[in-house]
PQR file of N, CA, C, O and H, with PARSE charges and radii, in Angstrom:
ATOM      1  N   UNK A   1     -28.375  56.862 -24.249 -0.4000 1.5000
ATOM      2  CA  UNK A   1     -29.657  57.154 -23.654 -0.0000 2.0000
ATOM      3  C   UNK A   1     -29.642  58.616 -23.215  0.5500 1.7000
ATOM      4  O   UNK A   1     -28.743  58.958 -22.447 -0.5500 1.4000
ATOM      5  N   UNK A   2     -30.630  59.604 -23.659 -0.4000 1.5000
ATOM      6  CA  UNK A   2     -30.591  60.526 -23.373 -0.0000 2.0000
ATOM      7  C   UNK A   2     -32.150  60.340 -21.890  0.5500 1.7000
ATOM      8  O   UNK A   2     -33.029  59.497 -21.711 -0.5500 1.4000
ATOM      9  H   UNK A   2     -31.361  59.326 -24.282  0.4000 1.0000
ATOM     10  N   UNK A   3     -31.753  61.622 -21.167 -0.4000 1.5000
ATOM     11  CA  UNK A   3     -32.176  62.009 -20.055 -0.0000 2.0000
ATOM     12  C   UNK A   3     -33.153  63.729 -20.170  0.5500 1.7000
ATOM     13  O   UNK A   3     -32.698  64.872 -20.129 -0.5500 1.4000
ATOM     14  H   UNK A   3     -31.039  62.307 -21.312  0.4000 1.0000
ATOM     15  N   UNK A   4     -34.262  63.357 -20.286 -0.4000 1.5000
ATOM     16  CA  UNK A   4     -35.151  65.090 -19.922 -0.0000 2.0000
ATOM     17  C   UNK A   4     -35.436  64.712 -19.150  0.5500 1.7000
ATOM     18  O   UNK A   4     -36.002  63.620 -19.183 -0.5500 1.4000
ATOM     19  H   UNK A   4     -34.632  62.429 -20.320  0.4000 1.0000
ATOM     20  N   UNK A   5     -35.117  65.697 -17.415 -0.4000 1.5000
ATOM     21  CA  UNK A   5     -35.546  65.527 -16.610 -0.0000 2.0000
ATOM     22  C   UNK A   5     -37.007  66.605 -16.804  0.5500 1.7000
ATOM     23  O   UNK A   5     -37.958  66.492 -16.031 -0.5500 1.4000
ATOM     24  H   UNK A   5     -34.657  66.584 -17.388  0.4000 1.0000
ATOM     25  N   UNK A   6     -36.998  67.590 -17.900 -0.4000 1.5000
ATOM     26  CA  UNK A   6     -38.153  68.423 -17.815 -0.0000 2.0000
ATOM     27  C   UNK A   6     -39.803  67.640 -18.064  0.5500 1.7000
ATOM     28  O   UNK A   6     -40.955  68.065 -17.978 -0.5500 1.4000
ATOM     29  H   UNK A   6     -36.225  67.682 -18.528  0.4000 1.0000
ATOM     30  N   UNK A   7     -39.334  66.618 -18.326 -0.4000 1.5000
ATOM     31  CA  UNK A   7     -40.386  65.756 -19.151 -0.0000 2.0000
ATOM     32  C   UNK A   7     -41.342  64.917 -17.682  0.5500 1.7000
ATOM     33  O   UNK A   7     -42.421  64.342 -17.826 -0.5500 1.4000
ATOM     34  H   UNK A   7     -38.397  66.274 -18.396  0.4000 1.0000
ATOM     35  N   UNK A   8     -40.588  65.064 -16.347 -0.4000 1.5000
ATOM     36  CA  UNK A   8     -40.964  64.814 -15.125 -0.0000 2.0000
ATOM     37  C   UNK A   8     -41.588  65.873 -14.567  0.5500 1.7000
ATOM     38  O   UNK A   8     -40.908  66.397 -13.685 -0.5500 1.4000
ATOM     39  H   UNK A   8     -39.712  65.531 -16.230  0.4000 1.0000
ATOM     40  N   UNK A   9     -42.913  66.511 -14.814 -0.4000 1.5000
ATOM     41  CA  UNK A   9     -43.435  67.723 -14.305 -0.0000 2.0000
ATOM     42  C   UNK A   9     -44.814  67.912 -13.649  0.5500 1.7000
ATOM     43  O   UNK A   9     -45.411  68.988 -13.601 -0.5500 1.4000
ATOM     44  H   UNK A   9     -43.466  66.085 -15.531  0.4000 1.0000
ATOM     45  N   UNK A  10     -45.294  66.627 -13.099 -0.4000 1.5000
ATOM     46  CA  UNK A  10     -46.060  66.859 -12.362 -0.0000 2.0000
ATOM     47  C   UNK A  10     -45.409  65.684 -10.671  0.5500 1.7000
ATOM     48  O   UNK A  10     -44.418  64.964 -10.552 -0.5500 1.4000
ATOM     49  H   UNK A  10     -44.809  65.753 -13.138  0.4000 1.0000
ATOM     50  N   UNK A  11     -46.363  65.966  -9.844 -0.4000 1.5000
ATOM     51  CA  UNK A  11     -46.410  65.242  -8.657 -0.0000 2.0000
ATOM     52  C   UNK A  11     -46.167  63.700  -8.577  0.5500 1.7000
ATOM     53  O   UNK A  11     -45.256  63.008  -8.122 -0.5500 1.4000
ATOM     54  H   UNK A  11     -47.168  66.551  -9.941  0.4000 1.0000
ATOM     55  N   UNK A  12     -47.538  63.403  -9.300 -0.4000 1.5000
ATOM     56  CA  UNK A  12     -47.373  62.139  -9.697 -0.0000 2.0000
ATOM     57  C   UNK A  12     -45.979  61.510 -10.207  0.5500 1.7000
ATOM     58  O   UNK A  12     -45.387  60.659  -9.543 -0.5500 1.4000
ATOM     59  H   UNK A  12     -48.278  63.965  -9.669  0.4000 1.0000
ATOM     60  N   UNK A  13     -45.465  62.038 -11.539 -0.4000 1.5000
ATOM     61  CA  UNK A  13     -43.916  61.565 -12.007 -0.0000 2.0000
ATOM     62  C   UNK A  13     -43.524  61.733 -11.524  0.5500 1.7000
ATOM     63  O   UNK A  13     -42.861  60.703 -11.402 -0.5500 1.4000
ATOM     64  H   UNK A  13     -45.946  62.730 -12.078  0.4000 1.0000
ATOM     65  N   UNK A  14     -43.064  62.593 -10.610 -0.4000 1.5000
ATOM     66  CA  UNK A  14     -42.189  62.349  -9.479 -0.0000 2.0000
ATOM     67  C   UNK A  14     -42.012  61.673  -8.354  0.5500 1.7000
ATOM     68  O   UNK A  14     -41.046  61.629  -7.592 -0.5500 1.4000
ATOM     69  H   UNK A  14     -43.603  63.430 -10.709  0.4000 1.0000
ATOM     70  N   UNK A  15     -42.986  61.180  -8.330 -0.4000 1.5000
ATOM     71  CA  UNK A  15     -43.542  60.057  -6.824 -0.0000 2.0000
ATOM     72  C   UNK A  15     -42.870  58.718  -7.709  0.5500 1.7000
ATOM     73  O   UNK A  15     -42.175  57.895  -7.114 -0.5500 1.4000
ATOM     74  H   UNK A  15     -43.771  61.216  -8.949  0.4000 1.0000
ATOM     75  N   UNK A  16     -43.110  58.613  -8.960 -0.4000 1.5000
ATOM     76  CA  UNK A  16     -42.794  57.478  -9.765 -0.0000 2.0000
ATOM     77  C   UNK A  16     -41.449  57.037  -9.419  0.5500 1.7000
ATOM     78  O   UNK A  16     -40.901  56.177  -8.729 -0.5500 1.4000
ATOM     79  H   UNK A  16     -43.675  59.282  -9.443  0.4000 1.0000
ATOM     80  N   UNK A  17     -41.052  58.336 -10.471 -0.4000 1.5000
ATOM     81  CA  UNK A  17     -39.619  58.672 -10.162 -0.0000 2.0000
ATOM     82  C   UNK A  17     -38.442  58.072  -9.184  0.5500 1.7000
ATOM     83  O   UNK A  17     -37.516  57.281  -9.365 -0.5500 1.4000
ATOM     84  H   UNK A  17     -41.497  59.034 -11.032  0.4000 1.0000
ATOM     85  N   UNK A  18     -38.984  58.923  -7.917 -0.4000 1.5000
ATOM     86  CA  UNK A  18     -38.065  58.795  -6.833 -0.0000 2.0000
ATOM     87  C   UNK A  18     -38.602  56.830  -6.336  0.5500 1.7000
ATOM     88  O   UNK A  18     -38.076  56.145  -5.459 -0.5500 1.4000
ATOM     89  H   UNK A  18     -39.736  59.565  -7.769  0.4000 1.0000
ATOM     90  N   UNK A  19     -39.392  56.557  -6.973 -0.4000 1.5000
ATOM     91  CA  UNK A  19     -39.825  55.102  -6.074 -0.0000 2.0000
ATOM     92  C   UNK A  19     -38.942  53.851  -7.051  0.5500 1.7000
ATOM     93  O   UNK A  19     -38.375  52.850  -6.615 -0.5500 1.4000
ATOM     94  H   UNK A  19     -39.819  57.114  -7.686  0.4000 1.0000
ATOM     95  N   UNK A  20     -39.059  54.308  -8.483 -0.4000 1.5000
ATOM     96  CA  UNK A  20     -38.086  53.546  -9.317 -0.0000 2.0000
ATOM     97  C   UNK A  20     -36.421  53.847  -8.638  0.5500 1.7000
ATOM     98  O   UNK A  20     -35.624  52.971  -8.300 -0.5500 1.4000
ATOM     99  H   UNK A  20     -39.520  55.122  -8.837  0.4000 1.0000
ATOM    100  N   UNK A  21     -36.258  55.034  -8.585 -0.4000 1.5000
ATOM    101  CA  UNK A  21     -34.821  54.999  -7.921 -0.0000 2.0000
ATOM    102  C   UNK A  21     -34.421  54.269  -6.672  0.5500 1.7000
ATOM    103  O   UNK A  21     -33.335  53.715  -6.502 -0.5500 1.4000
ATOM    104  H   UNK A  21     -36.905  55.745  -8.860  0.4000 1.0000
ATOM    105  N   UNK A  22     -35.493  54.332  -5.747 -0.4000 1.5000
ATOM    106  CA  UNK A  22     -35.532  54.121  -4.247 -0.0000 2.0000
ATOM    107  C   UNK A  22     -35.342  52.619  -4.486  0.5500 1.7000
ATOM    108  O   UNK A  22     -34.410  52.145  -3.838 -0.5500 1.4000
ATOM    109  H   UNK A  22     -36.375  54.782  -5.885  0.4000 1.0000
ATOM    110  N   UNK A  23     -36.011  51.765  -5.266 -0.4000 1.5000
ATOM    111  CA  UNK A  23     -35.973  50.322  -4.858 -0.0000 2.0000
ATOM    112  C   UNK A  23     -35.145  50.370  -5.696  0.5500 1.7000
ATOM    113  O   UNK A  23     -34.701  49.298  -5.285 -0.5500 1.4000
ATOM    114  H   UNK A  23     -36.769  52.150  -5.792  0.4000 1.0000
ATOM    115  N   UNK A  24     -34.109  50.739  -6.985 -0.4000 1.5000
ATOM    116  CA  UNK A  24     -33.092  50.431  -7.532 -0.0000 2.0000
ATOM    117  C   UNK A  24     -32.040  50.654  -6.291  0.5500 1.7000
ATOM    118  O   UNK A  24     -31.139  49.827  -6.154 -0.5500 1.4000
ATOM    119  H   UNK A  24     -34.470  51.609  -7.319  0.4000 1.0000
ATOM    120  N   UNK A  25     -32.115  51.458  -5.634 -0.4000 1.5000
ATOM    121  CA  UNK A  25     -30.893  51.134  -4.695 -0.0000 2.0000
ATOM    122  C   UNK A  25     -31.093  50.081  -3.632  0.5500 1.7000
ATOM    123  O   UNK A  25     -30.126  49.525  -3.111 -0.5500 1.4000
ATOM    124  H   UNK A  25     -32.847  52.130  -5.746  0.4000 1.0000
ATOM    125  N   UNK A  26     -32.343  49.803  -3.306 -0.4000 1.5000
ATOM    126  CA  UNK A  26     -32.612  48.810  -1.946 -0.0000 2.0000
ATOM    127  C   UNK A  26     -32.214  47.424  -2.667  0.5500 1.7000
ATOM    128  O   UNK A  26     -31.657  46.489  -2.091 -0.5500 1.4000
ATOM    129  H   UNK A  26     -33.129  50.254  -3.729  0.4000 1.0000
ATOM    130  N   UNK A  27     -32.626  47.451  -4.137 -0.4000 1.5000
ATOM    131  CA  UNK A  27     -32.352  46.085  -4.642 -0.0000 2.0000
ATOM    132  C   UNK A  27     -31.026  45.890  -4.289  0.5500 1.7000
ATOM    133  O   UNK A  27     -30.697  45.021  -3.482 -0.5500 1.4000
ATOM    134  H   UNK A  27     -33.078  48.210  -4.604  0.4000 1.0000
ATOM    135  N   UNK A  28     -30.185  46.689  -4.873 -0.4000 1.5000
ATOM    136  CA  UNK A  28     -28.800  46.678  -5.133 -0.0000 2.0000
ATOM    137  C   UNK A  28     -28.472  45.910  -3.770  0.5500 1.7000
ATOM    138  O   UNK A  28     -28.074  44.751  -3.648 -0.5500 1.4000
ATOM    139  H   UNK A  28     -30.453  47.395  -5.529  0.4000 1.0000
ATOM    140  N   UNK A  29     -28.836  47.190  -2.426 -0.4000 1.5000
ATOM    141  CA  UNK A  29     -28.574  46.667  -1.068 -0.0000 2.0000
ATOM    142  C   UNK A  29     -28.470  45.400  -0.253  0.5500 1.7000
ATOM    143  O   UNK A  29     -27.881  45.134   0.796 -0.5500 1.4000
ATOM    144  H   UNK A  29     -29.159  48.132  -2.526  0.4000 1.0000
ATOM    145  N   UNK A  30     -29.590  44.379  -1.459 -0.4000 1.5000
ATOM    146  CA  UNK A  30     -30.438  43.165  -0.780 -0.0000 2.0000
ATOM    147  C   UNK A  30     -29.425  43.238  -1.165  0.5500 1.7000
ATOM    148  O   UNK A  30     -28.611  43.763  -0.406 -0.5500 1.4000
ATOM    149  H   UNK A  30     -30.068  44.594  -2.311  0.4000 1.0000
ATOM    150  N   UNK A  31     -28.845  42.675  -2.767 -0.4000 1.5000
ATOM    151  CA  UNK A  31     -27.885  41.857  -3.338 -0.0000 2.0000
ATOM    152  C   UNK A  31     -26.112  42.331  -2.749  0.5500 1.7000
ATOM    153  O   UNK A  31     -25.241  41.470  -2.875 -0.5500 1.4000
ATOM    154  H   UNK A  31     -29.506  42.248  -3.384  0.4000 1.0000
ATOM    155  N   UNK A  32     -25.822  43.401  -2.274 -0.4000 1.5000
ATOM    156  CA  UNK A  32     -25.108  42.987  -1.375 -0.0000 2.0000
ATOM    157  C   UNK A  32     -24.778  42.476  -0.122  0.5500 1.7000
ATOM    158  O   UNK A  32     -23.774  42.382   0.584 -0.5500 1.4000
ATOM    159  H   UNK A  32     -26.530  44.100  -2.171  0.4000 1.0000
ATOM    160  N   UNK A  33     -26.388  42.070  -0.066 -0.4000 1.5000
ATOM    161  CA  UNK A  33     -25.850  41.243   2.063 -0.0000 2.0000
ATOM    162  C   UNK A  33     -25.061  40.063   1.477  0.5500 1.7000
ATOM    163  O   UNK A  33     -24.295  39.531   2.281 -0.5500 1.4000
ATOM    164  H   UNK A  33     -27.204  42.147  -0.639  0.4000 1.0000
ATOM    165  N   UNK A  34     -25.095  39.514   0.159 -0.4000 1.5000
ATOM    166  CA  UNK A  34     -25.167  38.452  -0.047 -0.0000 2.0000
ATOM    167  C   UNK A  34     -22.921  38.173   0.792  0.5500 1.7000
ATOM    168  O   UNK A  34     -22.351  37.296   1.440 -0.5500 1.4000
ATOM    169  H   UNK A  34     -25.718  39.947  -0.494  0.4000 1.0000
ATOM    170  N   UNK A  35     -22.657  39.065   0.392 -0.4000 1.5000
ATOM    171  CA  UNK A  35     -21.436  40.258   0.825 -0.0000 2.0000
ATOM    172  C   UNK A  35     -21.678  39.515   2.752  0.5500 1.7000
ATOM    173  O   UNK A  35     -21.107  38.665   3.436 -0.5500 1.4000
ATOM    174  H   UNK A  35     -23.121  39.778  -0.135  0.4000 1.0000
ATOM    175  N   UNK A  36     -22.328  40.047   2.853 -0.4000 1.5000
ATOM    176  CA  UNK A  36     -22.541  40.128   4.178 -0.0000 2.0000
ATOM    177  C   UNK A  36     -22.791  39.109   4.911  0.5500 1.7000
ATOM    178  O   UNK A  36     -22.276  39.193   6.025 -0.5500 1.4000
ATOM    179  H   UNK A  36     -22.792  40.738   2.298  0.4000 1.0000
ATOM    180  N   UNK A  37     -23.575  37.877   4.656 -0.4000 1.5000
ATOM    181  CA  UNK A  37     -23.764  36.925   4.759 -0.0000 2.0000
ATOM    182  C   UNK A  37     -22.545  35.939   4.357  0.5500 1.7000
ATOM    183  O   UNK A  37     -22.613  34.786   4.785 -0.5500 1.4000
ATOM    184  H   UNK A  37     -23.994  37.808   3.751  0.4000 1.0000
ATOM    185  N   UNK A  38     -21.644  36.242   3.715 -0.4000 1.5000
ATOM    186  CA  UNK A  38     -20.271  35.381   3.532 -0.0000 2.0000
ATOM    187  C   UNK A  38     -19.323  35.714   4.535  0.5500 1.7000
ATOM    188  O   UNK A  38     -18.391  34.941   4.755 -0.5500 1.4000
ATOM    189  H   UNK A  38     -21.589  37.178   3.368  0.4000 1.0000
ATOM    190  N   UNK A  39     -19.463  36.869   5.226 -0.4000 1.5000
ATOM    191  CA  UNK A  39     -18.474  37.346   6.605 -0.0000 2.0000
ATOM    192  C   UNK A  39     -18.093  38.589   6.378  0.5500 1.7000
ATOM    193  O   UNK A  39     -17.632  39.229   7.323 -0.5500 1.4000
ATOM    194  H   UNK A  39     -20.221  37.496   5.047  0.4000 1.0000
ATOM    195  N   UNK A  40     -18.153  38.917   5.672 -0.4000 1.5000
ATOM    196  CA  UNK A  40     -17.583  40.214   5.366 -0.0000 2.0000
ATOM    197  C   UNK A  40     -17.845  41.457   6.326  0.5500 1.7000
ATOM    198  O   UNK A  40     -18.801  41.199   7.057 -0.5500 1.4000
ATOM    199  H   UNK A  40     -18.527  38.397   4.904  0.4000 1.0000
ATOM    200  N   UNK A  41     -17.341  42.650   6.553 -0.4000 1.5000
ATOM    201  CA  UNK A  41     -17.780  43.478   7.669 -0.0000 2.0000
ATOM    202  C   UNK A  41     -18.547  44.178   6.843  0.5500 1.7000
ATOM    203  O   UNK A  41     -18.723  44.059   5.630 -0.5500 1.4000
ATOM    204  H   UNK A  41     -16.565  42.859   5.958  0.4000 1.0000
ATOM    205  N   UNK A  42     -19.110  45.132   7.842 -0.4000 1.5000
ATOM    206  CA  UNK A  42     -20.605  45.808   7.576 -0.0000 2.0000
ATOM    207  C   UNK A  42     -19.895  47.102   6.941  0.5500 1.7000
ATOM    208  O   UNK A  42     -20.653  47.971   6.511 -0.5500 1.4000
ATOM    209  H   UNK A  42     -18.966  45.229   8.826  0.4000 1.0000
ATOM    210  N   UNK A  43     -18.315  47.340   6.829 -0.4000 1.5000
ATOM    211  CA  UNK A  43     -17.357  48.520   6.007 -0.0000 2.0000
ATOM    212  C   UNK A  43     -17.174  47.920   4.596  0.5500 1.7000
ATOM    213  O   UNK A  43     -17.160  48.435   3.478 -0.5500 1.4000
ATOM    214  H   UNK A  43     -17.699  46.634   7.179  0.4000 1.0000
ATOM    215  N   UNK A  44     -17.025  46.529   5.080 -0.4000 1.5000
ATOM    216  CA  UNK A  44     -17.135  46.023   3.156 -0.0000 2.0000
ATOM    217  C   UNK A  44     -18.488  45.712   2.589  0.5500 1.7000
ATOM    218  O   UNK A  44     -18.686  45.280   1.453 -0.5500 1.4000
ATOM    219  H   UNK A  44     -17.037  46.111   5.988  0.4000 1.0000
ATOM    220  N   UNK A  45     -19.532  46.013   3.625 -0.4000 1.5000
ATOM    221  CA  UNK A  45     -20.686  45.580   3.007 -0.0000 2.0000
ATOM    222  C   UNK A  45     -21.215  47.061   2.655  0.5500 1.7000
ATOM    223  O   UNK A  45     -22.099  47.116   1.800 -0.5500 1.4000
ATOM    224  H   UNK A  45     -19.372  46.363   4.547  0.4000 1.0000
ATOM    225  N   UNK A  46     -20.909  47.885   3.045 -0.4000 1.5000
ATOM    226  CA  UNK A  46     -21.164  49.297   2.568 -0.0000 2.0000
ATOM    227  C   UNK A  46     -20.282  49.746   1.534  0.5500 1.7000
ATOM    228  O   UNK A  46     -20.805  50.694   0.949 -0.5500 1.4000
ATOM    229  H   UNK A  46     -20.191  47.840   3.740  0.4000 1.0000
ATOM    230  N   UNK A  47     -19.025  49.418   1.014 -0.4000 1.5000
ATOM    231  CA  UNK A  47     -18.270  49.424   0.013 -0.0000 2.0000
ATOM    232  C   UNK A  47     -18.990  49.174  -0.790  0.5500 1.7000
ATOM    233  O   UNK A  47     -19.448  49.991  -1.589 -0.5500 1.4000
ATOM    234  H   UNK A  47     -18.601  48.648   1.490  0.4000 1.0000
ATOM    235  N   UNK A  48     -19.296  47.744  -0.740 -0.4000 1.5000
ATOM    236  CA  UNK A  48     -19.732  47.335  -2.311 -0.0000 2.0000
ATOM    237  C   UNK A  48     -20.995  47.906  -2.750  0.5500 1.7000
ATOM    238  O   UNK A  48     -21.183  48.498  -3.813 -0.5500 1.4000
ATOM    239  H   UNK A  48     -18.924  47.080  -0.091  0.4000 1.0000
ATOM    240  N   UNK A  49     -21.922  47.652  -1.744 -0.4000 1.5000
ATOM    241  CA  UNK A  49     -23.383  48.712  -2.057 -0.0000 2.0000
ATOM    242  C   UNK A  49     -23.427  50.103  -2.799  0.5500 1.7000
ATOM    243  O   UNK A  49     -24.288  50.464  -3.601 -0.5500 1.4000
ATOM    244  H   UNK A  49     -21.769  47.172  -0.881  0.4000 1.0000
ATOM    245  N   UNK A  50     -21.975  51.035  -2.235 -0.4000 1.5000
ATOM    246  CA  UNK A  50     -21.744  52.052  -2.468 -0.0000 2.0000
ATOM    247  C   UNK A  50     -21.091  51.902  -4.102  0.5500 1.7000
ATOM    248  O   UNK A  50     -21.283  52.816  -4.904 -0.5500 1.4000
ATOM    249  H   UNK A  50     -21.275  50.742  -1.583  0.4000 1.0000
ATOM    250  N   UNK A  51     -20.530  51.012  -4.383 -0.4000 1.5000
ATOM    251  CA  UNK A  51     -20.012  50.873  -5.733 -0.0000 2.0000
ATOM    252  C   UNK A  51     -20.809  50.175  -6.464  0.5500 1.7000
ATOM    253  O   UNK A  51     -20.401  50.272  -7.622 -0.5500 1.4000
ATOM    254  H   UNK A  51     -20.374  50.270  -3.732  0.4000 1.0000
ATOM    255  N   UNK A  52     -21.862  49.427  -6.407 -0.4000 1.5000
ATOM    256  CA  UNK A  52     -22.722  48.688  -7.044 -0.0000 2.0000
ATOM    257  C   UNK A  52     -23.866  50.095  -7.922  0.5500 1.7000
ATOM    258  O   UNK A  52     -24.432  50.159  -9.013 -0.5500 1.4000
ATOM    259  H   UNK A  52     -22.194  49.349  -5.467  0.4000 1.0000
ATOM    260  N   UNK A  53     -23.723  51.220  -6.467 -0.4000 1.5000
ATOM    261  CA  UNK A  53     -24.904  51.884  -6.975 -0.0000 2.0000
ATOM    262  C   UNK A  53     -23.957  53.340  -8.272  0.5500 1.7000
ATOM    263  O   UNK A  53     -24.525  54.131  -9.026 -0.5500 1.4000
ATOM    264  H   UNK A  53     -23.263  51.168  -5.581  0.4000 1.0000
ATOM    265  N   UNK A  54     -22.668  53.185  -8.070 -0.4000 1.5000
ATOM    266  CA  UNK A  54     -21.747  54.504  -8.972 -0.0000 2.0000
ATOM    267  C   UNK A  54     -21.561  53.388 -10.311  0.5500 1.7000
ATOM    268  O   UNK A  54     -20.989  53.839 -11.303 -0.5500 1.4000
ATOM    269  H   UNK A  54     -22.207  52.542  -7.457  0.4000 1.0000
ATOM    270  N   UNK A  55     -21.913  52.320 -10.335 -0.4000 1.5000
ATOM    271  CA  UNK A  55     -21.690  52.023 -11.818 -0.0000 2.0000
ATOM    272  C   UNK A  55     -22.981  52.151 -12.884  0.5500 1.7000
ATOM    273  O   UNK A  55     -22.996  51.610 -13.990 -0.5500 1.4000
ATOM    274  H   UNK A  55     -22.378  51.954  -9.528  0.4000 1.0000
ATOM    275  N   UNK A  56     -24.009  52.938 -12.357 -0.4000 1.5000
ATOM    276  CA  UNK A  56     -25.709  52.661 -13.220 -0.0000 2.0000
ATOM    277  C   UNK A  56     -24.921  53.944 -13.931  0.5500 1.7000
ATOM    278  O   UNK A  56     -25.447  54.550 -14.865 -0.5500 1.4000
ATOM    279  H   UNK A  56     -23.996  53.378 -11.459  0.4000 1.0000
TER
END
């Protein structure tokens, strides 16, 4: 998959943009309470969030 970020050049695409990214990470976030909700601490619940989001 190639990437032009030049191809993002007005206001609008960029509002897009950053809102597709924004809930790709909040999703991620929900799906690790699941983490969180099993006992886990709020250092392993930020681990995995943090590694859920370096593998896209």
């Amino acid at each position: 998959m190639n990437t032009q970020i030049g191809l993002v050049n007005t206001p609008q695409l960029w509002a897009i943009a950053i809102m597709i990214v924004r809930n790709a990470i909040a999703g991620k976030g929900l799906a690790c309470m699941a983490a969180k909700l099993a006992g886990e601490s709020w250092r392993e619940f930020a681990t995995i969030g943090a590694l859920m989001n370096a593998l896209d």
